[in-house]
C-alpha positions in Angstrom: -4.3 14.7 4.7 -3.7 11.7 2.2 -6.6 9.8 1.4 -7.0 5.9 0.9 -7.2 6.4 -2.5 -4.1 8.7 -2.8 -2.2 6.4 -0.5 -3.0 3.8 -3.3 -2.0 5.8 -6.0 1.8 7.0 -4.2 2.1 3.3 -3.4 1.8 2.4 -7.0 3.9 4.9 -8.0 7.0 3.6 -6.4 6.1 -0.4 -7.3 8.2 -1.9 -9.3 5.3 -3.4 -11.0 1.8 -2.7 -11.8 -0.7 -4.9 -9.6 -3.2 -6.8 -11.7 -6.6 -5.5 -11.4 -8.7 -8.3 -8.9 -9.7 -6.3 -5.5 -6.8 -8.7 -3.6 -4.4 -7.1 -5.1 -4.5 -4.1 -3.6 -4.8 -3.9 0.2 -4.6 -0.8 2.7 -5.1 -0.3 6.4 -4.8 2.5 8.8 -1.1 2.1 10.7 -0.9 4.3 13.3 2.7 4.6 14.8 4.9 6.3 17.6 4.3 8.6 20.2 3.0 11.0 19.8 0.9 9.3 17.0 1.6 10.0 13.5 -0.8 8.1 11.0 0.3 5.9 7.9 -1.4 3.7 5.3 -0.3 0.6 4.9 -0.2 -0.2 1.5 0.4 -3.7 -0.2 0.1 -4.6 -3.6 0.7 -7.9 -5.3 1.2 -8.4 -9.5 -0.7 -12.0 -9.9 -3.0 -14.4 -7.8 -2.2 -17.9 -7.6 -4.6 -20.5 -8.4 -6.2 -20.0 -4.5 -7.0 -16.2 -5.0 -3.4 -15.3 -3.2 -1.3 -12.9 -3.9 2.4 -13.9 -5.2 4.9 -11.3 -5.7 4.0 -8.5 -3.0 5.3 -4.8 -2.5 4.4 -3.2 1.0 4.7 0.8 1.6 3.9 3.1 4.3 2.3 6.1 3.1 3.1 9.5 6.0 -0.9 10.5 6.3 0.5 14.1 6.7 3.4 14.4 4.2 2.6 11.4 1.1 6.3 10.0 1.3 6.3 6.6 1.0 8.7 4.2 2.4 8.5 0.8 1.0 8.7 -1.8 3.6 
């Protein structure tokens, strides 16, 4: 099984950019889909903040929890 952590890793791995370093840059959440269930992490990093703390450019993936392929999104 993929963990958070790899999940993050695959997902930056296939970004066109490298996400700057503040916590908000780098989000991930649980996606379960289908039936029967198959687990994903959703993965979405951002390269800069604005001047609110947002994120501006943004990449999204799902990561397979069984398999690590990522499919950007």
């Amino acid at each position: 099984e993929i963990s958070q952590d790899e999940a993050i890793e695959i997902a930056k791995e296939n970004a066109s950019f490298e996400p700057c370093p503040q916590l908000q840059c780098v989000q991930i959440r649980y996606v379960p889909r289908g039936i029967p269930v198959r687990g994903y992490w959703g993965v979405v990093l951002s390269d800069t903040l604005d001047s609110d703390g947002q994120p501006n450019r943004i990449e999204s993936f799902l990561i397979d929890v069984q398999t690590g392929e990522a499919a950007r999104t």
